[in-house]
MDAnalysis code that builds the backbone (N, CA, C; Angstrom):
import MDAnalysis as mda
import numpy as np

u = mda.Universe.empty(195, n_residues=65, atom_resindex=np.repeat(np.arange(65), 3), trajectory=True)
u.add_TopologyAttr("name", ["N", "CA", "C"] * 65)
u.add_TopologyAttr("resid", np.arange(1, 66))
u.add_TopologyAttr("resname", ["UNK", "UNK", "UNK", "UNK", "UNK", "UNK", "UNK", "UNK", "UNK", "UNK", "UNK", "UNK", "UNK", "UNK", "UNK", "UNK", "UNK", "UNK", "UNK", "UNK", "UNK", "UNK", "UNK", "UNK", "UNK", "UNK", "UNK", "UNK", "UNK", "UNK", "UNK", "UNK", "UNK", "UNK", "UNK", "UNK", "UNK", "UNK", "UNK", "UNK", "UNK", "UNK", "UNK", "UNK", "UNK", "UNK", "UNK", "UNK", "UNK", "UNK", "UNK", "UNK", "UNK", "UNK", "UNK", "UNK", "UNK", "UNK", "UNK", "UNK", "UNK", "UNK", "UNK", "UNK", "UNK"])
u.atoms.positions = np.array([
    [0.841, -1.175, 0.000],
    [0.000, 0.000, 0.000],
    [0.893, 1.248, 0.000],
    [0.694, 2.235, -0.912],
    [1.232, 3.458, -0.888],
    [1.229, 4.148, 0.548],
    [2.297, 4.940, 0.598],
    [2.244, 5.923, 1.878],
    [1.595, 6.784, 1.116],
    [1.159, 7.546, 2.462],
    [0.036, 9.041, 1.990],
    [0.946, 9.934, 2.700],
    [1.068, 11.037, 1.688],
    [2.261, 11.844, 2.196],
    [1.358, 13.048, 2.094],
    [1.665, 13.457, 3.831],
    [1.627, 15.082, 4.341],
    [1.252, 16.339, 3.139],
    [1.334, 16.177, 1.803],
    [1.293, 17.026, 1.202],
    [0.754, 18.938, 1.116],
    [1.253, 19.611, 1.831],
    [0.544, 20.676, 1.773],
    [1.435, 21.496, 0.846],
    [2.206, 21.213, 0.171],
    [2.578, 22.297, -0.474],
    [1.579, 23.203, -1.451],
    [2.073, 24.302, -2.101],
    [1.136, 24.718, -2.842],
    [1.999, 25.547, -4.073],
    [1.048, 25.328, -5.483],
    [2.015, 26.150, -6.432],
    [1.178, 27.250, -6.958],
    [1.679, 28.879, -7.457],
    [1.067, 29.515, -7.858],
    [1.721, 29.910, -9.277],
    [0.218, 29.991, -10.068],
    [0.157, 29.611, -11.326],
    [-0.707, 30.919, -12.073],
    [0.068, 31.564, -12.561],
    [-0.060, 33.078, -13.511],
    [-0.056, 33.310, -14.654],
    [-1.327, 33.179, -15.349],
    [-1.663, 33.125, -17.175],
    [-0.926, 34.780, -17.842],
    [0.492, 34.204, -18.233],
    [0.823, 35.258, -19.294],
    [0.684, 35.531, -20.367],
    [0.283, 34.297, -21.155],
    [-0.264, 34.500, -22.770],
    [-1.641, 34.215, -22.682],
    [-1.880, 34.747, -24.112],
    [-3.667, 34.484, -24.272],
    [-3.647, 33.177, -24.564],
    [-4.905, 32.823, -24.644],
    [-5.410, 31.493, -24.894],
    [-5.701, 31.490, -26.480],
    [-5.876, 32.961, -26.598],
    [-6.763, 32.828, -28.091],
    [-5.827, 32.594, -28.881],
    [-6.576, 31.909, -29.977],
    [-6.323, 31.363, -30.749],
    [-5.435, 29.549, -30.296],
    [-5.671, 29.665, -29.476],
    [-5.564, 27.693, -29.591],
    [-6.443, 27.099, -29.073],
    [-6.352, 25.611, -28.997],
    [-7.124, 24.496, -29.033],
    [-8.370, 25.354, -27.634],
    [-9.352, 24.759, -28.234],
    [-10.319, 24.489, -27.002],
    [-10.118, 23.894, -25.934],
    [-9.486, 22.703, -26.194],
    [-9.230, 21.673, -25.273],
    [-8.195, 22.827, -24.058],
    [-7.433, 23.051, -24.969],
    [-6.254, 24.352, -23.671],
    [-6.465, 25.757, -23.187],
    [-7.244, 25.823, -23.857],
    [-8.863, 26.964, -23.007],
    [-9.566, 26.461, -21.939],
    [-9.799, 25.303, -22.122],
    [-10.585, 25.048, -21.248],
    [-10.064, 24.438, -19.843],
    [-8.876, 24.227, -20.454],
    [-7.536, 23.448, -19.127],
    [-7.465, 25.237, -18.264],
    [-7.374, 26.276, -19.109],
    [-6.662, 27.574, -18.180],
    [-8.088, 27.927, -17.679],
    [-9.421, 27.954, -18.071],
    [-10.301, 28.164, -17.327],
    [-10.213, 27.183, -15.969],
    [-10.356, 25.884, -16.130],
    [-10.267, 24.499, -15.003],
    [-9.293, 25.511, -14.072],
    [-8.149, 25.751, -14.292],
    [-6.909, 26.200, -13.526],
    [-7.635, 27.675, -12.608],
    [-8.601, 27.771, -13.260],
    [-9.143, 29.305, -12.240],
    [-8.635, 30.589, -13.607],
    [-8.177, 30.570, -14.046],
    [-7.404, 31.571, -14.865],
    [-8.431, 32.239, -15.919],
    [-8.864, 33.849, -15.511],
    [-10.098, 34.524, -16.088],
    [-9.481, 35.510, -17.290],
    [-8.529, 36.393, -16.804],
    [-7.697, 37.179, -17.628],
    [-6.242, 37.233, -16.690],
    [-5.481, 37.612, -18.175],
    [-4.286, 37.704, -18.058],
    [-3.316, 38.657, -16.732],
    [-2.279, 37.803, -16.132],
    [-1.585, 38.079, -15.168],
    [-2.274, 37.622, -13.854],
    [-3.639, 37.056, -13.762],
    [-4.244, 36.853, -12.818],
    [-3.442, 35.461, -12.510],
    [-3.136, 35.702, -11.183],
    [-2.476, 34.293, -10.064],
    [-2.991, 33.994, -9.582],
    [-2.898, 32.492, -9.034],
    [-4.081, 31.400, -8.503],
    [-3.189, 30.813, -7.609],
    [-3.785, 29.977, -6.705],
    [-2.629, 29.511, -5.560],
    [-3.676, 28.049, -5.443],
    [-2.415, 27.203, -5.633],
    [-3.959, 25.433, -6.115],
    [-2.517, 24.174, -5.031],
    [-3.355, 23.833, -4.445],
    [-2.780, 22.471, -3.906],
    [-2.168, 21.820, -5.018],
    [-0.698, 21.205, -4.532],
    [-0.075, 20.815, -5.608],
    [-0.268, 19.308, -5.394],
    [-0.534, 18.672, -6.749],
    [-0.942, 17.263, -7.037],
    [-0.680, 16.339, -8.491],
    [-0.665, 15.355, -8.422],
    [-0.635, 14.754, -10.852],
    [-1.570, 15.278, -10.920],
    [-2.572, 15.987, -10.649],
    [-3.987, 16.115, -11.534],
    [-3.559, 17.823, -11.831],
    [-2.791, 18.143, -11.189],
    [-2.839, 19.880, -10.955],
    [-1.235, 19.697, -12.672],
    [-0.308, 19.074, -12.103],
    [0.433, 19.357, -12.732],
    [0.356, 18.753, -14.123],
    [-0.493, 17.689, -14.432],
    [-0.740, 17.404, -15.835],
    [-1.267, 18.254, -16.461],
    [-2.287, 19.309, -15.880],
    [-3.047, 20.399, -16.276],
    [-1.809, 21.763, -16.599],
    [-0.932, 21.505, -15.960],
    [-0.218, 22.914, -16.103],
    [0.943, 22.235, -17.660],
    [1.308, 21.149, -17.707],
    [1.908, 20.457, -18.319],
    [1.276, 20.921, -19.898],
    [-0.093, 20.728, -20.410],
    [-0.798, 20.770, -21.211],
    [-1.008, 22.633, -21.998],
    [-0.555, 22.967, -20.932],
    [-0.913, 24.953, -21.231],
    [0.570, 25.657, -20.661],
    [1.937, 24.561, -20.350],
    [2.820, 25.295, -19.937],
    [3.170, 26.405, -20.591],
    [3.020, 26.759, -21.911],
    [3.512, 27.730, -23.230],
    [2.708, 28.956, -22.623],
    [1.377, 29.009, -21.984],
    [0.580, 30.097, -21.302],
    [1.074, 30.561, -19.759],
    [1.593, 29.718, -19.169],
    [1.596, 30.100, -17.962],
    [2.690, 30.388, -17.641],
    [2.924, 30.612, -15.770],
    [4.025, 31.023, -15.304],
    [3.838, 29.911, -14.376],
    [4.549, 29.259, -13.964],
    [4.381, 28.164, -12.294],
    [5.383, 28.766, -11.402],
    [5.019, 28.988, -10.088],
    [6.122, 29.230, -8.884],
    [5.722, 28.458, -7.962],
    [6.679, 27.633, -7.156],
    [6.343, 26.712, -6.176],
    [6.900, 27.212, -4.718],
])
């Protein structure tokens, strides 16, 4: 059985490029992420589900951990 690890870290995640003009699919990942307009920072429990999402729109964002 896996250990369950303490996890509280947290990463904050700041949309510098537009979305427009690409996929829907990566619009709709920076909306999921909280991200409304540009330069706006979000602060999200860090997790695989958080970072596959940032993985997919890294070319838009900023990550700081």
């Amino acid at each position: 059985m896996p250990k369950k690890e303490n996890n509280n870290k947290t990463v904050l995640v700041t949309l510098v490029r537009s979305p427009i003009g690409y996929t829907k699919d990566q619009k709709a990942t920076v909306l999921a992420l909280g991200l409304r307009r540009m330069h706006q920072t979000v602060e999200h429990k860090d997790s695989p589900a958080l970072r596959g999402m940032i993985r997919k729109v890294i070319h838009l964002v900023q990550v700081e951990e």
